[in-house]
FIFI-871420 format. One record per residue: z, x, y of N, C-alpha, C in turn. Coordinates in steps of 0.05 Angstrom, whole numbers, plus 5000, padded with zeros to 4 digits. Example, Ala and Ser with C-alpha at 12.3 -4.5 7.8 and 13.67 -1.06 7.14 Angstrom:
2
515652644886515652464910515652644934/514252574955514352734979515752585001/
end
This chain:
577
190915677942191015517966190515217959/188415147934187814857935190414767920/191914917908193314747888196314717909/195914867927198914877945197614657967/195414597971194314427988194514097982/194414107955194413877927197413767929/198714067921202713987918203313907944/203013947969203713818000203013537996/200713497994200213127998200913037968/201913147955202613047928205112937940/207013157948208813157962210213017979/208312948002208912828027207812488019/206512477998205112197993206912067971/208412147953211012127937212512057960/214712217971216012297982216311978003/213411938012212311658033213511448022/211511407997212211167977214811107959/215911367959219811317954220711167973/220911317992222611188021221410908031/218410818029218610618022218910398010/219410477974220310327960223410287956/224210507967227210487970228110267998/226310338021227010148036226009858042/223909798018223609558013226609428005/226709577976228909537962230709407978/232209647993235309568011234209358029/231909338038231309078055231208728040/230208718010229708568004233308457991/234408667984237208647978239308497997/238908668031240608568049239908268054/237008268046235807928059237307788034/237207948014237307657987240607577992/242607878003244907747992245307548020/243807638041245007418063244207208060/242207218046241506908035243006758021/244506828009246006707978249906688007/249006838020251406708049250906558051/248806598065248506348078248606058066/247306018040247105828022250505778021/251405948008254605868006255905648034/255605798055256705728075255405458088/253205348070252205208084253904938070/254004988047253604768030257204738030/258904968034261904928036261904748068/260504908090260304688119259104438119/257404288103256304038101258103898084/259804068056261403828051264103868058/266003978079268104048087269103798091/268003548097269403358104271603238095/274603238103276703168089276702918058/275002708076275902498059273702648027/272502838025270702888006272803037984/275403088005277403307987279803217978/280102877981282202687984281802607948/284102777932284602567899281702717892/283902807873281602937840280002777833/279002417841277102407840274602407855/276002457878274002497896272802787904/274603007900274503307897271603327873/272403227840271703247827268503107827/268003007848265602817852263403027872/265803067890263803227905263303547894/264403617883264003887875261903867844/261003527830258503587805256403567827/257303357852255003337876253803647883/254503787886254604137901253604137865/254504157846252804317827250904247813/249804037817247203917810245803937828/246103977859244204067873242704357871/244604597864244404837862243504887833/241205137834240805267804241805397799/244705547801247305737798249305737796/251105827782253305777784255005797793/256705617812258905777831261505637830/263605757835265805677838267705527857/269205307862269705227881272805097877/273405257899277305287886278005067923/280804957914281804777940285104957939/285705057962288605277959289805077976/292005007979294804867995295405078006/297105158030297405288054300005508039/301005298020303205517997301505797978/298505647983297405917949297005757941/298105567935296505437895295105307905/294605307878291105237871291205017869/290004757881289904437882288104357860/285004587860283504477846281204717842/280104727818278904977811276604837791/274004887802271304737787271705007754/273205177754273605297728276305347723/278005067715280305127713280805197690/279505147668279405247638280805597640/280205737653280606037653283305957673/286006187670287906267683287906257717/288506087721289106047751291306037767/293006117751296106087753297306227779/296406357791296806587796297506527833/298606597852298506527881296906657895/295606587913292806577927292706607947/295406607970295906617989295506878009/296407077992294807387998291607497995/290407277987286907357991286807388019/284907538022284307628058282707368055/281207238043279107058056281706838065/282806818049284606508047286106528073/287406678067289206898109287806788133/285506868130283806888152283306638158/282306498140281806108137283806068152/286506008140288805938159288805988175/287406208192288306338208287506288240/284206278231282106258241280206048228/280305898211278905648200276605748180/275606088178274306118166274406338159/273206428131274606638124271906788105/271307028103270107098080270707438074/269707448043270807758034268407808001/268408047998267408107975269408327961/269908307935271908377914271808337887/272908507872272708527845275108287842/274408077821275907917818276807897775/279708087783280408017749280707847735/279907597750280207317734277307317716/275207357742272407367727271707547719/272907797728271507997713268508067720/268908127754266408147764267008147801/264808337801264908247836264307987842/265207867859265007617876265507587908/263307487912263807337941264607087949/266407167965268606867973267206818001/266906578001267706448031269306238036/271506228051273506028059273405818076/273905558082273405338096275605158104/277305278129280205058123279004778125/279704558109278504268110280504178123/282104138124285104028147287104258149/289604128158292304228165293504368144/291904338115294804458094292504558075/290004518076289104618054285804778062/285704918043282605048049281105028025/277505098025276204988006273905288007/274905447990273305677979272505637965/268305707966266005727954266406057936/265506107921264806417914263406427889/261806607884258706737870258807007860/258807007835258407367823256307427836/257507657842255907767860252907927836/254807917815252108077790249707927794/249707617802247807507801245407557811/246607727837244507837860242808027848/244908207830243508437828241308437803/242508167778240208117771237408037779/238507907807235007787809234108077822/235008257832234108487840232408657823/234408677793232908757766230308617767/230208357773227908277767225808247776/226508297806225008477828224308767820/225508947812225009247803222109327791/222709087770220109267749216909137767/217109057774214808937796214509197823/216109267829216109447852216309757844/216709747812216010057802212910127792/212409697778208809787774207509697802/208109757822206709797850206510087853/208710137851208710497854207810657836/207910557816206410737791203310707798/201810477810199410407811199410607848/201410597862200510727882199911077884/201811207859201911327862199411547837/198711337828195311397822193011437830/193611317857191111227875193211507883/194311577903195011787916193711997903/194412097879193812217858190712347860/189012187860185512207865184812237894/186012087920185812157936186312397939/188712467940189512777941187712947945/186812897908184313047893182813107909/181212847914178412867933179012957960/182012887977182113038001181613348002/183213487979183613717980181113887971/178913757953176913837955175313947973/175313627984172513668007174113808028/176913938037177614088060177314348046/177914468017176314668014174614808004/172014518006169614618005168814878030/169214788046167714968069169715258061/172315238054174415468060172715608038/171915508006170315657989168115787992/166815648011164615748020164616008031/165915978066166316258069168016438047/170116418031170816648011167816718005/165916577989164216707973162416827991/162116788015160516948035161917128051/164517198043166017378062164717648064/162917698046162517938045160317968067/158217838065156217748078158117838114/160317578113161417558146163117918154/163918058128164818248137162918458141/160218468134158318738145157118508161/156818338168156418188204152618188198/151818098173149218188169148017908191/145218058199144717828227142117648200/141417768186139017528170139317388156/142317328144144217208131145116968145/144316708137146016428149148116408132/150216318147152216308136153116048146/154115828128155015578145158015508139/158815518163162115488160162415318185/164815098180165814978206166115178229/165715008254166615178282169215168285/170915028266174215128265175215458251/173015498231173215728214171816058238/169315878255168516158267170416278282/172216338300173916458301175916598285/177016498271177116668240175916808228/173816788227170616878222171317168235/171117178268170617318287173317458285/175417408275177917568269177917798244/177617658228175617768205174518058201/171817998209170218248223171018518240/173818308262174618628283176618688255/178218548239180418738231177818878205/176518738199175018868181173819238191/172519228217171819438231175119718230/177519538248179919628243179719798219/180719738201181219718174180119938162/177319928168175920158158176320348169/176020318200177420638209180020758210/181720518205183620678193184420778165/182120748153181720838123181521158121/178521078143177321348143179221498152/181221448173183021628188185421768167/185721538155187721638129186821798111/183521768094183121898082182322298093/181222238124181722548127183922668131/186622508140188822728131189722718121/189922558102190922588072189322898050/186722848054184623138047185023318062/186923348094186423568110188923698101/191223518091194023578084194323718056/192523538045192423648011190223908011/188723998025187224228020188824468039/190824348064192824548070195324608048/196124448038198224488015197724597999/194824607983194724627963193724907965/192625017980191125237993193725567996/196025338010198125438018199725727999/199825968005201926177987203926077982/204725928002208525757995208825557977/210325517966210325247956211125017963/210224797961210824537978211624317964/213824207961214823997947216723797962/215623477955216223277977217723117958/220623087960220622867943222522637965/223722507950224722237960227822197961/229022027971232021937974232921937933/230921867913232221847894231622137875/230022437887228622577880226922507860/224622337866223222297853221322487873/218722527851217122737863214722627882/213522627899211822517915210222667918/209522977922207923157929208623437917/206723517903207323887894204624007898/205124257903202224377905201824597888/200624787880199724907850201525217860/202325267882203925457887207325377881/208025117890210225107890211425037857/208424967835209624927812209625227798/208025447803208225697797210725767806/211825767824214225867826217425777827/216825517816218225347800218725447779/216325507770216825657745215825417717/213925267735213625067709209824957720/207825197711205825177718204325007717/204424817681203424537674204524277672/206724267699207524077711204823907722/205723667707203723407716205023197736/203723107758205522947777204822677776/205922507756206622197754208122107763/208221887763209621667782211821667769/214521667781217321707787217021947764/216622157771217322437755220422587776/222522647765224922737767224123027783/225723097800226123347802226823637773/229423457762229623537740228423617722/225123507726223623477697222123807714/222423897736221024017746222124307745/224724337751225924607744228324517735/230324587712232624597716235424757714/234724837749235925087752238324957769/241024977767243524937762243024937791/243125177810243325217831240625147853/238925077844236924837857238524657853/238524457839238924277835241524227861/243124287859246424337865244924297895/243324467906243324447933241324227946/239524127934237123827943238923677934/241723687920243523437924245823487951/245523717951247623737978246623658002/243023818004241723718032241523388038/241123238013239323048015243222898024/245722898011247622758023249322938046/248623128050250223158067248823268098/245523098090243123118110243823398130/242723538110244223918113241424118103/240324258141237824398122238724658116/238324768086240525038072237625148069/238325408072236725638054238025868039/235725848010237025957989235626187981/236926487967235526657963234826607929/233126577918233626597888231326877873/232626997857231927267839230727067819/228427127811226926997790225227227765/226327457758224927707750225927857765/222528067766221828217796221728107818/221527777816221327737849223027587856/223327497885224627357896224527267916/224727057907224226767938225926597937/225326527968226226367980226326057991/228425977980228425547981228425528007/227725378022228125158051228424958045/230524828047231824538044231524368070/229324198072228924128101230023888101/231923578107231623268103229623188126/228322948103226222768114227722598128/228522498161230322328165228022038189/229521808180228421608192229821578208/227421568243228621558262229821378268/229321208269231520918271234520898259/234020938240236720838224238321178219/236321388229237421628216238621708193/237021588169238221578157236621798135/236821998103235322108093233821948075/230621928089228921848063227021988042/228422268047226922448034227422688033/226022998021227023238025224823338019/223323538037222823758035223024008033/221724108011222024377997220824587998/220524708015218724968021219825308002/217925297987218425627976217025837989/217826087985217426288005217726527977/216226647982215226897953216527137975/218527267978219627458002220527697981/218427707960219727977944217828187962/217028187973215928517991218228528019/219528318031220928328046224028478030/224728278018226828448004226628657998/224028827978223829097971223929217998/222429098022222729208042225529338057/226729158060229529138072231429368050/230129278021232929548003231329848010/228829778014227630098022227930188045/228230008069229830108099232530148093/234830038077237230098078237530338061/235930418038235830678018234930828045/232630898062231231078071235231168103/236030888106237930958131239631198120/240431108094243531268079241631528080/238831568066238231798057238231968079/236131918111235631988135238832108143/241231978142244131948149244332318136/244532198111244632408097243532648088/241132638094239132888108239133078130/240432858150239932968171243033078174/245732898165247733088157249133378151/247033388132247633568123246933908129/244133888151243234128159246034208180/245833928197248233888220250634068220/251933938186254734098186254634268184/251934428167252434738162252534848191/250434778209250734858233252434938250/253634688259256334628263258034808256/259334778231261035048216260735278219/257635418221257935648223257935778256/257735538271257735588297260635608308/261935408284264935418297266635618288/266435778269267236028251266936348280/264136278288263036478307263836418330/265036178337266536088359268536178361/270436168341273336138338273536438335/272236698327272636928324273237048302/272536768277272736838255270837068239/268237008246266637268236265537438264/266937808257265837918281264838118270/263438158258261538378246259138298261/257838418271255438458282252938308260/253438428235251238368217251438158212/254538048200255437778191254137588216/254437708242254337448260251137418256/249237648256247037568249245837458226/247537508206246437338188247136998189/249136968199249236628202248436598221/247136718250245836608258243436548250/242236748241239336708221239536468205/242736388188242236178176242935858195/243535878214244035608234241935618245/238535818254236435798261234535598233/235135688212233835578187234835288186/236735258181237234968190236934818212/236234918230235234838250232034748247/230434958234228734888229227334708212/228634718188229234478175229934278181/231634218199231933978207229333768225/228934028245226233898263224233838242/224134008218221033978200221433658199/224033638189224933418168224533208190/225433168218224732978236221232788238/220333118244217333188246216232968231/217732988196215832848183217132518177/219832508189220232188195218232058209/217832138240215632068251213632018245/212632188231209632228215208732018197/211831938172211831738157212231528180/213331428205213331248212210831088227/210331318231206931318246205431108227/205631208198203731228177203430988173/206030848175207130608160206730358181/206730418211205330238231203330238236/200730498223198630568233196530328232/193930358243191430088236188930288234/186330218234185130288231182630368267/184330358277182530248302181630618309/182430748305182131028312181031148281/179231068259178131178236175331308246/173531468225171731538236170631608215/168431688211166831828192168832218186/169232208170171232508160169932658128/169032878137167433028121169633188101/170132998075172833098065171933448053/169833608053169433868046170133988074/170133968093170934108107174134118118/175233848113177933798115179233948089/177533918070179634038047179534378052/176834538063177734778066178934838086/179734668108180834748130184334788119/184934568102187734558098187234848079/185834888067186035198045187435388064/184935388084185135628098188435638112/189635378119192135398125194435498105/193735438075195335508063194835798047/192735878056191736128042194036248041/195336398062197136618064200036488052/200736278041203036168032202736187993/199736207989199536107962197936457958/197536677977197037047963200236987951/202136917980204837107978206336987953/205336827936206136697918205636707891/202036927894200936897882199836757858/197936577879198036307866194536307876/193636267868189636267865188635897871/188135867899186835647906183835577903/182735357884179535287881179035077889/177335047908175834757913173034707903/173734467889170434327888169334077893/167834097915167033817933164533847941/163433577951160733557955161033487978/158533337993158933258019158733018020/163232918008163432648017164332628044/162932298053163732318080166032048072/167731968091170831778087170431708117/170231358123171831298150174631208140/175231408157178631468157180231678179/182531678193183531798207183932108196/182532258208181932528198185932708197/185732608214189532748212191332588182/190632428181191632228157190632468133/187832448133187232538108187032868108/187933068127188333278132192233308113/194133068125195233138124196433068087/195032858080194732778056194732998041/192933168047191833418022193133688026/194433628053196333848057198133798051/199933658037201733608034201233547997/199133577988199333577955197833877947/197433887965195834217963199434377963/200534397981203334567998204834497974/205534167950207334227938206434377915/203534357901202234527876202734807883/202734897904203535167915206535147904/207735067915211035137917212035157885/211434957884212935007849210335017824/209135227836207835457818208635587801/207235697795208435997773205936217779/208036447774207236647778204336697769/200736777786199836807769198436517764/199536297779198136067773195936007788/194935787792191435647805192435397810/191935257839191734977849188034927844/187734697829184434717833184634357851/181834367868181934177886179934017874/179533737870176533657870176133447882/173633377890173533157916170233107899/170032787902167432727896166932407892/165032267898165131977902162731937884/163131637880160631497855160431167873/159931007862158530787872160730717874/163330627872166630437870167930627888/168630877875170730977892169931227899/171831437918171931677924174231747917/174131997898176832067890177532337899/180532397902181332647913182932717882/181732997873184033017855186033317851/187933377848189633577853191433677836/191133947811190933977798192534347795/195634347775196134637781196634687758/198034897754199634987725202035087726/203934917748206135017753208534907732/210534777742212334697721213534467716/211434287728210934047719213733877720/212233647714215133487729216433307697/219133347689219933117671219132777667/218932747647217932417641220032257667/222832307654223932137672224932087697/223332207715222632407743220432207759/217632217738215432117748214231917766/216331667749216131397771217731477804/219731627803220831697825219531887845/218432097843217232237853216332137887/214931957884213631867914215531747927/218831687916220931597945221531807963/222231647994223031808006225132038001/225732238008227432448009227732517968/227232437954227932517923227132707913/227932897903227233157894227333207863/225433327848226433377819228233507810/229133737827230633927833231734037857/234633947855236133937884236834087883/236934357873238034627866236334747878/232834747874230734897892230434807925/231234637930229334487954230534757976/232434857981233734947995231935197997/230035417970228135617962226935467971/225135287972221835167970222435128005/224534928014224534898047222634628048/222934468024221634188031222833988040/222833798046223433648064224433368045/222733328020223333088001221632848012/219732868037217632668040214932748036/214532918029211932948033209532828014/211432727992209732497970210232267979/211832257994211432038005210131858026/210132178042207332148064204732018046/204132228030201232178005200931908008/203431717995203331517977202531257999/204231238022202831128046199531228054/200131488057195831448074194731298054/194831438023193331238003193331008007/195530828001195230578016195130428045/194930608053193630488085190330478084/189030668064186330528070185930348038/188230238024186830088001186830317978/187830567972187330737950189930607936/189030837909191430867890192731057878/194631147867195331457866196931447832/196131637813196131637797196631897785/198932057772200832207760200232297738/199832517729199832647695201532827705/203632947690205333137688205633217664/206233547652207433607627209533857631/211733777625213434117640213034257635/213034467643211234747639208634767632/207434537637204634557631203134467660/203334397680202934317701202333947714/202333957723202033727746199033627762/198433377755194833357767195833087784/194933097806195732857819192832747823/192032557814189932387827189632087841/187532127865187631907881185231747893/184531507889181831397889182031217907/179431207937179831087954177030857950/176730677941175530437948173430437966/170530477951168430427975166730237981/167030198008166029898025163029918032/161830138028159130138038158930288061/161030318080160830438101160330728114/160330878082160431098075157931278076/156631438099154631558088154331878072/153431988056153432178057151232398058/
end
């Protein structure tokens, strides 16, 4: 500020003393040349008198008279009313010449008096004429290089530059000292601003009463200022501990995709975990995946919000292409990027569309037999008494099958919306002999030898859940038994978990069987199911209750050597026994 305070009156005090030395100048100029007129004109009007212009020697008399009065040199020509020249105080030089077309000479004739200024190629110089008709036929022009003027002006110059050089020294220090002492006080408050901005009351502070108001401006934006600091800094921390907090991933970038914001989810699934976020970092530098890329250039020009599915492995998520747009000009100053982790949705959705075809096709197929053999006994195709009873016997079996198979859609669908609001304390020794006792007479006729061994764990859990859990891994160790074989049961809890475990010596299931086992409707053997009369959910009932309270379910198989299913439920404390 002092030195821009300094350059103004540097400025304006130059700037002064030009325009006045310039208009000294043109003043002392206009006076000098009208002076050197007037002189002319005086001394051509005092000696105009004819008889002074009568015979070269009387011409020649009065014109050393005129130049011994004067310190300069001037010229003094006598023209006849034809142009020529009568008489010329420098006839030595070319005068030959007709004269009659000078404007001064014109005018003389014309009007008795005449004047002009002009470059004259005789002299070789500007000159001023003035004309004087002396009678009827002749006139008597005075004229003066005009350079003369401008020498004495030169010689005027250097006098009026060391004025200004001496003025503009004194300006110089004044300045100085003006600009000082106006900001002394302005220095002052700077070095006490701090003082004027916490408003301390035991603090003197001395500043002009032009500055206290400023002062008092100060202070409120100072107050301002801070609260809107503070205001910025909590949601900037409320934004960054929601982003960053966030399962999705969140990425902000700009009209040139430069990066402005990422959060530790959205660079995981970027796929670029020790991404560092510096100033103008590329999108590019962040993933570069052909088909990202392709589409934050499509949103961001063709201000278009897309969503994208992308397969990354096992999982897969989902882009949101949102544009940042300014309301005013509507124009895109940015793009947001939201990721979405939707691999349980997808598995979801292929496991509702697998479970539709299978259900379709499950439930198909009891149907047509039905159907057919009803339409066979319709049509009068089978009339044997026995025949008709035996297909009826067999359109009752599929019938029954079918409802089982309904029965346990429901059951799984139950399973799969169920909550916990109806759990309870469940005495798994008494649930597990209750399901025995249900299957007793299925696993003599099979001869197949059921053992339980359990203590008295107690489970909050939906007692029908876990009834139907063990009936349903108990019923398949039964079914595909062997002759002569043992289901053994064991139930027993430690400080972590409670485990159920279930255990035969039937004929076991193939390696490449195992992972499959717990989908809906899948069978190891589609050749038995029709003998056994299962349904193809009932591991899969299992595999839900387990995970409805948090368990896990876990497979040993050897073929022909048997099958142990075990399953461990997670304990919360809530458990007494």
């Amino acid at each position: 500020m002092k030195k821009r305070l300094f350059l103004v009156i540097m400025i304006i005090s130059v700037t002064a003393s030009a325009f006045a030395f310039i208009l000294s100048v043109l003043v002392y100029y206009d006076f000098y040349v009208l002076d050197v007129k007037n002189q002319l004109k005086t001394i051509v009007e005092l000696s105009s008198e004819s008889e002074n212009w009568n015979g070269k020697d009387k011409i020649s008399s009065t014109v050393n008279k005129i130049l011994n009065a004067v310190d300069y040199d001037m010229r003094l020509t006598v023209i006849n009313e034809r142009g020529d020249v009568v008489y010329d105080n420098w006839a030595n030089r070319d005068i030959s010449e007709n004269h009659k077309d000078r404007p001064e000479i014109t005018q003389a004739f014309d009007d008795g008096i005449g004047e002009n200024t002009r470059y004259s190629h005789t002299m070789q110089s500007d000159m001023y004429y003035y004309a004087l008709k002396i009678n009827d036929s002749e006139v008597l022009r005075a004229s003066r290089k005009v350079n003369s003027i401008n020498s004495m002006f030169e010689r005027v110059t250097p006098m009026l530059l060391f004025l200004f050089a001496g003025l503009l020294i004194l300006v110089y220090i004044a300045a100085n000292s003006f600009t000082r002492k106006i900001m002394k006080p302005v220095n002052q408050m700077a070095e006490s601003l701090d003082e004027m901005l916490e408003g301390e009351k035991n603090k003197r502070i001395e500043i002009y009463d032009e500055f206290e108001p400023l002062s008092f401006k100060i202070r409120e934006q100072k107050v301002k200022i801070n609260r809107y600091i503070e205001e910025l800094k909590y949601e900037r921390d409320t934004i960054g501990m929601i982003t960053e907090n966030m399962r999705e991933g969140f990425i902000l970038i700009n009209s040139c995709k430069h990066i402005l914001s990422i959060n530790a989810s959205g660079k995981c699934m970027a796929g670029n975990e020790n991404f560092n976020l510096d100033n103008n970092r590329n999108i590019m530098e962040l993933t570069r995946n052909f088909e990202i890329l392709k589409r934050v250039d499509a949103s961001i020009k063709q201000n278009k919000h897309i969503v994208y599915d992308m397969a990354a492995g096992h999982r897969c998520f989902r882009y949101y292409f949102s544009p940042v747009i300014e309301q005013q000009k509507q124009d895109v100053t940015g793009l947001l990027i939201l990721i979405e982790d939707v691999t349980i949705q997808k598995d979801a959705e292929t496991m509702r569309s697998e479970f539709s075809a299978n259900v379709s096709h499950e439930l198909k197929t009891p149907l047509t037999t039905m159907i057919g053999f009803a339409e066979m006994i319709k049509e009068g195709l089978i009339t044997d008494p026995e025949s008709i009873k035996k297909y009826c016997g067999m359109i009752n079996d599929e019938g029954l099958r079918l409802i089982a198979m309904i029965e346990d859609i429901i059951r799984l669908s139950k399973i799969e919306g169920a909550d916990s609001k109806d759990d309870s304390l469940v005495n798994l020794n008494e649930t597990a002999t209750e399901v025995i006792s249900l299957l007793q007479l299925k696993a003599d006729s099979l001869n197949v030898k059921l053992n339980l061994q359990a203590g008295n764990v107690l489970m909050k859990a939906n007692k029908n859940y876990i009834s139907e859990l063990l009936y349903n891994l108990v019923d398949n160790s039964i079914k595909y038994n062997k002759n002569n074989g043992s289901v053994n049961i064991y139930i027993n809890k430690t400080n972590k978990f409670i485990t159920i475990k279930v255990k035969d010596t039937g004929v076991g299931i193939a390696e490449e069987h195992q992972d499959r086992i717990f989908e809906r409707f899948y069978r190891v053997d589609k050749s038995r199911f029709k003998e056994t009369g299962g349904t193809g959910l009932g591991l899969s009932i299992v595999k839900h209750i387990t995970e409805l309270y948090g368990g896990t379910v876990q497979l040993k198989s050897r073929e022909h050597k048997g099958t142990e299913i075990t399953i461990k439920f997670p304990v919360y404390g809530e458990y007494d026994e």
